[in-house]
C-alpha positions as CSV (number, residue, x, y, z in Angstrom):
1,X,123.4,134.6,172.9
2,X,122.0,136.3,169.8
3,X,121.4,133.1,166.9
4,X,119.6,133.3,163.7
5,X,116.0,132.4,164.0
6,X,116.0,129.0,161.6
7,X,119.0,127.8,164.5
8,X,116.0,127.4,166.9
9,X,112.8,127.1,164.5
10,X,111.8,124.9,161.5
11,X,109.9,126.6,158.9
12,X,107.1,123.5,158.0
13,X,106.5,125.4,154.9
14,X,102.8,125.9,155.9
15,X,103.2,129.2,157.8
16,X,103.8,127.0,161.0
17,X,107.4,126.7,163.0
18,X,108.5,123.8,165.1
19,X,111.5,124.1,167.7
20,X,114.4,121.8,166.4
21,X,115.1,121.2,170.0
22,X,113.3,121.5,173.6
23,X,112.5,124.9,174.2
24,X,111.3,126.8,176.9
25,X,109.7,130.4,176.8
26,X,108.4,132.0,179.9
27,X,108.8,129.3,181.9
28,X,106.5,127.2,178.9
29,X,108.4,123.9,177.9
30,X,107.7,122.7,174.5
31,X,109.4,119.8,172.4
32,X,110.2,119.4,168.7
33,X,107.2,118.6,166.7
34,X,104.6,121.4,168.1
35,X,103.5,123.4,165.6
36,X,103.4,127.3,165.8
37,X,101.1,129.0,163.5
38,X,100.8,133.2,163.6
39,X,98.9,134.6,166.2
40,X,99.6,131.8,169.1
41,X,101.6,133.5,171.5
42,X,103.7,132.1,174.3
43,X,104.5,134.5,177.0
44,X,103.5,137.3,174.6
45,X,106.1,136.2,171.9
46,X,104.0,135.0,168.8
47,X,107.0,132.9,167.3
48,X,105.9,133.2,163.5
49,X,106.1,137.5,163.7
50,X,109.7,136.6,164.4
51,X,110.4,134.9,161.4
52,X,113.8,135.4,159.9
53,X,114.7,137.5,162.2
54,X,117.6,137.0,165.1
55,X,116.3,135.6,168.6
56,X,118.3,135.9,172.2
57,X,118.8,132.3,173.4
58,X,120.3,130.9,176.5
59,X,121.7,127.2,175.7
60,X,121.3,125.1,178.5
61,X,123.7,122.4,179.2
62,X,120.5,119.7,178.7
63,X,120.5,121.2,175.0
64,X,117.4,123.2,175.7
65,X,116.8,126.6,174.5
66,X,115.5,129.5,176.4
67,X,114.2,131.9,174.3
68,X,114.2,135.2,176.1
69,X,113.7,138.2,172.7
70,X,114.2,139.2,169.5
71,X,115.6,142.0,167.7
């Protein structure tokens, strides 16, 4: 499913992201409150180069996010 990017991240106004929800990327579980900052990549996805851009999701039926790319 193809979602905007602020549907799954939080801009903390610092240049850092938080997931609004539990996400998982590459097999990496992470919960609301971790910080991304540029240059930290998960699974070679650095979540702030993605940045208002739209993101491919899969929405579990838990309510976790699976972040699989971007376009």
């Amino acid at each position: 499913m193809r979602v905007p990017f602020d549907t799954v991240f939080h801009d903390n106004g610092n240049g850092s992201y938080s997931p609004r929800s539990v996400i998982r990327i590459g097999g990496i579980t992470m919960s609301p409150g971790v910080s991304f900052t540029s240059g930290v990549s998960f699974s070679n996805f650095n979540i702030a180069e993605y940045a208002g851009r739209d993101l491919e999701i899969i929405q579990h039926a838990d309510g976790s996010v699976e972040l699989k790319g971007a376009y």
